[in-house]
C-alpha positions, 0 to 999 in steps of 0.5 A: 728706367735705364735700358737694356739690350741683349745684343750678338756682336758681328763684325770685327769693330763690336768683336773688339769691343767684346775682347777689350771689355775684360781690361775695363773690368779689371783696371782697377787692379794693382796687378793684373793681365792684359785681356787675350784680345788677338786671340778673343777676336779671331775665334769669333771671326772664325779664323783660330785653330781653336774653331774646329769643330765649334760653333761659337757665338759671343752676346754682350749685355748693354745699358744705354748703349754700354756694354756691362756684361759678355760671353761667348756661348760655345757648342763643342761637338769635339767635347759632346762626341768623346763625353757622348753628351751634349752639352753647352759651354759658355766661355769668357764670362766678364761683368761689371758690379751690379749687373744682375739682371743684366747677367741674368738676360745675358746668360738667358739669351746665351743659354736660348741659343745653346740649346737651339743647337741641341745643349741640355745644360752649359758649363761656365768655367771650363771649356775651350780656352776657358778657366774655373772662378777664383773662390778666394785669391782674389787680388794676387795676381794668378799664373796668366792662365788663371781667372782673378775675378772679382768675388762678386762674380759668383753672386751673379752668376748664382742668381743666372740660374748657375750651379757650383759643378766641380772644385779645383785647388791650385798649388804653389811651392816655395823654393827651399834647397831641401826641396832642390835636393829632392827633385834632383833626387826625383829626376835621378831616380826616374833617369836610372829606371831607364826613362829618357826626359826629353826637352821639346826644343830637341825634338823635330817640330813635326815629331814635337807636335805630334807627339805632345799633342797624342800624348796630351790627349790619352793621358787626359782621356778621362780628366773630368771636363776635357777636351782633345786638342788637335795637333793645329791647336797645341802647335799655336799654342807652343808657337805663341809661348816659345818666347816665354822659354816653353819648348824649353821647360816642357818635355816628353818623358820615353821609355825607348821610343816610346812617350811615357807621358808628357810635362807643360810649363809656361815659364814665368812672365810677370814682365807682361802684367800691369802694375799700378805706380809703386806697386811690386809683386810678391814672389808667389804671385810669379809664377809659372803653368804647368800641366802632367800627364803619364800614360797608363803603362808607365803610372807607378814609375815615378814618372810624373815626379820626375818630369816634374823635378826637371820642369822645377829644376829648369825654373829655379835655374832661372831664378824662380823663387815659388812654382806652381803645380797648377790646377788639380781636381779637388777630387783628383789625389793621384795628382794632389798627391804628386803636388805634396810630394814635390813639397807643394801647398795648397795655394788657392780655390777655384769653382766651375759652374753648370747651368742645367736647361730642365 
């Protein structure tokens, strides 16, 4: 009988084994993104922004030696102290094919953990960093963002004990010149209401970051699962996307001095997937990020729409063929509804899963 060990990696050569393991299980995709190996191995050195106020601790599964299965077990005190909860996250959840038990012992280990730290229940596929499961776009290549797990995935993880916790749709549109009209329209209407769309390449770094992130966080304040960012994390993160064009296409919507709301979009960059020989993505499979929120003073104003036209706009300009509006709530149709007014479909499904300890 093969052997299986539960292991807790602690030094930096085992930190990249436990990063590079995700390209070992996707390469054999005709497209796909390379693993976020830099990012994965300073947050578990404890060197990243995105250490404050956490306690992480990744666990790998092996089976005569090789590794089959990770996670990183996350206890979030930033998340329990605005959800006043106490709950785990387990984080960047990646398996080989026939690892049940494996994945079972994993997530056992992970789970022991979690709750020696106080955590009554985890969640898988939402949290720091992390994503919800694909449940049927399964081989198109997803914004970067975005999981393109196998399907096999949720079998293991229902027999790890794990409980489907909440829905999401992703939206993508497709370009057609009515739907330029509109936006420009959309971008017009919101301009004469005396609502300034500003990009955040013309803002002062310092005023950028402060005022994104602040602006970020109170419109996302009671968004199911949400964690605030701090000012360190969203300045890393603009810091590492502006090559993509982001301070470009992302904005903050005031009206006088004041932020209305705010507009994340991750440009397009299909240049960094791996393709196999021959293959080529199809214009769907292109696609950008986007994230949206408005403050409550200035809902009903049409705002949303039009950040969202000026985020659209900006990427047709660029030669973008679809657009994401990118992961809604299945429950959230203030925001499903901005999506179909901007002449989104539904495009793919996704789930999040809880493990609850009682």
């Amino acid at each position: 009988m093969a052997t299986l060990h539960i292991e807790s990696p602690h030094d930096r050569n085992a930190f990249r084994e436990f990063a590079e393991f995700h390209d070992h299980v996707y390469e054999s995709r005709a497209a796909r993104w390379h693993g976020s190996t830099r990012l994965e191995i300073v947050v578990m050195t404890g060197e990243s922004p995105f250490n404050q106020d956490r306690l992480v601790r990744p666990f790998v599964a092996r089976v005569e030696g090789n590794l089959v299965a990770r996670v990183l077990a996350v206890m979030d005190s930033r998340y329990n102290h605005h959800w006043r909860d106490q709950l785990g996250h387990l984080c960047w959840f990646e398996a080989l094919p026939n690892t049940r038990e494996e994945v079972q012992r994993l997530f056992d280990e992970a789970c022991a953990w979690l709750k020696s730290h106080g955590a009554v229940a985890a969640r898988i596929g939402y949290g720091m960093l992390e994503f919800p499961f694909a449940i049927d776009a399964y081989e198109a290549l997803p914004p970067n963002a975005l999981r393109q797990n196998p399907a096999y995935y949720h079998t293991l993880l229902k027999e790890a004990g794990c409980e489907t916790e909440k829905g999401f749709v992703d939206y993508t549109v497709a370009v057609r010149p009515e739907l330029i009209s509109r936006w420009e329209n959309m971008l017009g209407a919101v301009r004469r209401g005396g609502c300034d769309i500003v990009p955040l390449r013309d803002l002062p770094e310092e005023r950028r970051v402060r005022e994104f992130t602040a602006t970020f966080n109170e419109t996302f304040l009671a968004h199911w699962g949400w964690t605030p960012y701090s000012e360190a994390e969203l300045a890393a993160l603009l810091s590492a996307m502006s090559r993509m064009g982001i301070l470009d296409t992302s904005v903050i919507a005031y009206q006088g001095d004041e932020p209305a709301g705010m507009l994340l979009v991750v440009p397009e960059h299909s240049g960094d997937a791996l393709l196999k020989p021959g293959h080529t993505l199809r214009g769907e499979e292109r696609l950008n990020i986007l994230a949206i929120g408005v403050r409550e003073p200035a809902r009903g104003r049409g705002v949303n729409l039009g950040m969202a036209a000026y985020g659209f706009l900006e990427l047709v300009r660029r030669g973008a063929t679809h657009l994401s509006y990118t992961l809604v709530l299945d429950d959230n149709w203030p925001s499903r509804r901005t999506a179909e007014k901007l002449g989104a479909f539904v495009h793919a499904n996704y789930v999040a899963y809880r493990r609850n300890f009682r």
